[in-house]
N, C-alpha and C positions, 0 to 999 in steps of 0.2 A: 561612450557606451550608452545603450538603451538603457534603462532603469524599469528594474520590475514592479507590478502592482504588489500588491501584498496578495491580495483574493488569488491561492492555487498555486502561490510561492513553495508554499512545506510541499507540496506533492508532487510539484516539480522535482526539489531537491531530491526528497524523497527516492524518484524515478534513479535518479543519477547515485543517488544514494545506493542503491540496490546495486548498480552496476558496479558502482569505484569498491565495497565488500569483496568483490570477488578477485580472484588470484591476476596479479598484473596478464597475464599469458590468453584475460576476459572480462416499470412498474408504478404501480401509483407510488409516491413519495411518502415515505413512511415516516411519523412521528411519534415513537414508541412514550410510554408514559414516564419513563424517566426523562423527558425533555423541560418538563415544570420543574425539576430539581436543580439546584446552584454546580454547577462548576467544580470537582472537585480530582486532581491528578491520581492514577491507579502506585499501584506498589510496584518496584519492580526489585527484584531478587533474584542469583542464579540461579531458582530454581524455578522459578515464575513471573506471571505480570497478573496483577487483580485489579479492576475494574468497580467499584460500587456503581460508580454513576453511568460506566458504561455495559454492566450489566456482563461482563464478560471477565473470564479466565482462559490465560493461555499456560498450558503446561506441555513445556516440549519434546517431544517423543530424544531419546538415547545420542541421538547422530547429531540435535540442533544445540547449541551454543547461543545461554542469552548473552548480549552486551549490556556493557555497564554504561552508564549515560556516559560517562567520559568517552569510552570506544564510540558512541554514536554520534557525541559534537565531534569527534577527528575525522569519522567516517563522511560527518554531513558535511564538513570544507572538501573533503576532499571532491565531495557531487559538486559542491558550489564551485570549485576551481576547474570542473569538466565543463559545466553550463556555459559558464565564461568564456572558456577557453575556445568553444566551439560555434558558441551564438552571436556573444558581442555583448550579451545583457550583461549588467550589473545588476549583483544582489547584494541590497545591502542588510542591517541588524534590523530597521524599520520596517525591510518586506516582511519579516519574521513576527512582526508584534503580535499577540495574540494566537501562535501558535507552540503548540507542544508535540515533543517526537515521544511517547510515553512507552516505545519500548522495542528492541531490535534483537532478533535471533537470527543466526546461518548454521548451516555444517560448517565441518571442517573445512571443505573445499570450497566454501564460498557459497556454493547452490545446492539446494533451494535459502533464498533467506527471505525474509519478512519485517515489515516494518509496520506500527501503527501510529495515526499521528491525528491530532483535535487541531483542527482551525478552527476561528470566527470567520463565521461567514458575516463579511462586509456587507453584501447586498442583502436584503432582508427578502425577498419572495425569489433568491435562487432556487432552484432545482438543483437533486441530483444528476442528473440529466447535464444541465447546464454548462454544471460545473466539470461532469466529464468531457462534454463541447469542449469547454476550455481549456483543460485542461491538455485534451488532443493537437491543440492549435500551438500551446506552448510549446508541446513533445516537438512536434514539427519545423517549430523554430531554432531546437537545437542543432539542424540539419545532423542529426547521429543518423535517420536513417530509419524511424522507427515507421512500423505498418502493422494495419490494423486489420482483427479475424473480422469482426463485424460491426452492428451496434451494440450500443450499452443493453444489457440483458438481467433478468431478476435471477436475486441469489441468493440465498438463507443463509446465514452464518449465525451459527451458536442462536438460531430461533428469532434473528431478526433479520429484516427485509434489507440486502445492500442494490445495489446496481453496478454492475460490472462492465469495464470495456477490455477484451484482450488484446495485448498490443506483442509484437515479435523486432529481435531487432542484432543484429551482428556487431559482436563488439569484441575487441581484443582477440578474437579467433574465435570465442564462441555464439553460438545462435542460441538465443537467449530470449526465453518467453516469459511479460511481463502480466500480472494482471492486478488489474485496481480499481478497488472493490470501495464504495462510497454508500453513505447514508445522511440523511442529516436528522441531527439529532438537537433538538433544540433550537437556538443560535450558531452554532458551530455544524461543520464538516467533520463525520469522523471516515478516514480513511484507511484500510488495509491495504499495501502493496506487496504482493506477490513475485518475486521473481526465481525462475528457475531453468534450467537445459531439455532438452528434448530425454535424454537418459534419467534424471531424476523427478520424471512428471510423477508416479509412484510417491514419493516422498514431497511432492509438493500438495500433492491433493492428504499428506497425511499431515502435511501441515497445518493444513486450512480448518483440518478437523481437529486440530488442536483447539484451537480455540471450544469454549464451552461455556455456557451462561449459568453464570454465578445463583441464582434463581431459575431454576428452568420452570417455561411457563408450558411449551408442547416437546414431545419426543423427536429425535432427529435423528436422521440415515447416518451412520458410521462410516456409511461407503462413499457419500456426496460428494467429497471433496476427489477423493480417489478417480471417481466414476468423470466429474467434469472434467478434471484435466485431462485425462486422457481425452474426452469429447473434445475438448480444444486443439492438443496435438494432432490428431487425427482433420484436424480443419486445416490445419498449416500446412499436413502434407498433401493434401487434395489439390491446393493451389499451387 
């Protein structure tokens, strides 16, 4: 077996991660001023996820279910036993060093769910840019099948600057649209992954608007989240 780097490990899994949740039958580079502050993991609680150092709260709208870290290490073998099973890689505990999955919500039905996860970024003058390059290259080496609306594109979330690439991809019977939203912040990658159906883009753009900065520094559209996804479904059907 191939053996994986660590750099773009968690978002990988991550990717798979989003998938294996659902029901078997399925800019300039921004360095916000919390980047000089140490290292520190958010709360996570069924009722919420808090952020000091990442400057963010997610509180999820009625339909979304957090997970407890335990549901998120069962959920993350089970992405690692897909990657595997489908690419050849091996992932071992070492690709993992330095990363955290600091928090995972779905519906009932699987979709929309969300995950967000801190790497150390290994290379020190990565991009986020970059790291979505890479991170496209890995998708592709799972041969699942995944394709891509565009390039990586700017995206505000809860008042900071991410960069986004959307990807679409069929799996278990459903057509399934993924999107992953990076920034870096400090030393580390922090990353949101997005995955949803073409019937619940509605609730995935209310997802995205879940999220909310803990300190708000400017005011933000209520409807962003709502309004892009649909902008992105409306791309998938064009082609």
């Amino acid at each position: 077996m191939k053996k994986k780097p660590g750099i773009l490990t968690a978002s990988l899994l991550a990717a798979a991660l989003c998938l294996s949740i659902a029901p078997a039958p399925a800019l300039a580079e921004s360095t916000a001023s919390e980047s000089d502050a140490p290292y520190q993991r958010g709360t996570l609680t069924a009722e919420s996820f808090e952020s000091e150092w990442l400057n963010l709260r997610y509180t999820p709208a009625s339909y979304m279910i957090m997970s407890t870290e335990e549901e998120v290490d069962a959920v993350m073998n089970a992405g690692k036993d897909l990657i595997e099973d489908s690419s050849g890689m091996e992932i071992n505990d070492e690709a993992l060093t330095g990363t955290v999955y600091e928090m995972m919500a779905a519906s009932a039905s699987g979709y929309p769910n969300v995950s967000l996860i801190v790497e150390a970024a290994t290379m020190t003058n990565m991009t986020s840019d970059q790291y979505l390059g890479a991170l496209q290259d890995m998708l592709d080496a799972t041969q699942l099948g995944y394709e891509y609306n565009e390039e990586p594109v700017d995206i505000t979330i809860a008042g900071q600057e991410f960069r986004r690439l959307d990807a679409g991809i069929s799996y278990n019977g459903y057509d399934i649209l993924q999107s992953y939203c990076v920034r870096r912040q400090g030393d580390k990658f922090v990353a949101i992954i997005l995955s949803y159906t073409p019937d619940t883009t509605d609730q995935a753009g209310e997802t995205l608007d879940s999220f909310t900065a803990l300190s708000s520094v400017e005011e933000e559209s209520e409807s962003e989240g709502k309004d892009l996804f649909h902008s992105i479904l409306d791309n998938y059907t064009k082609e």
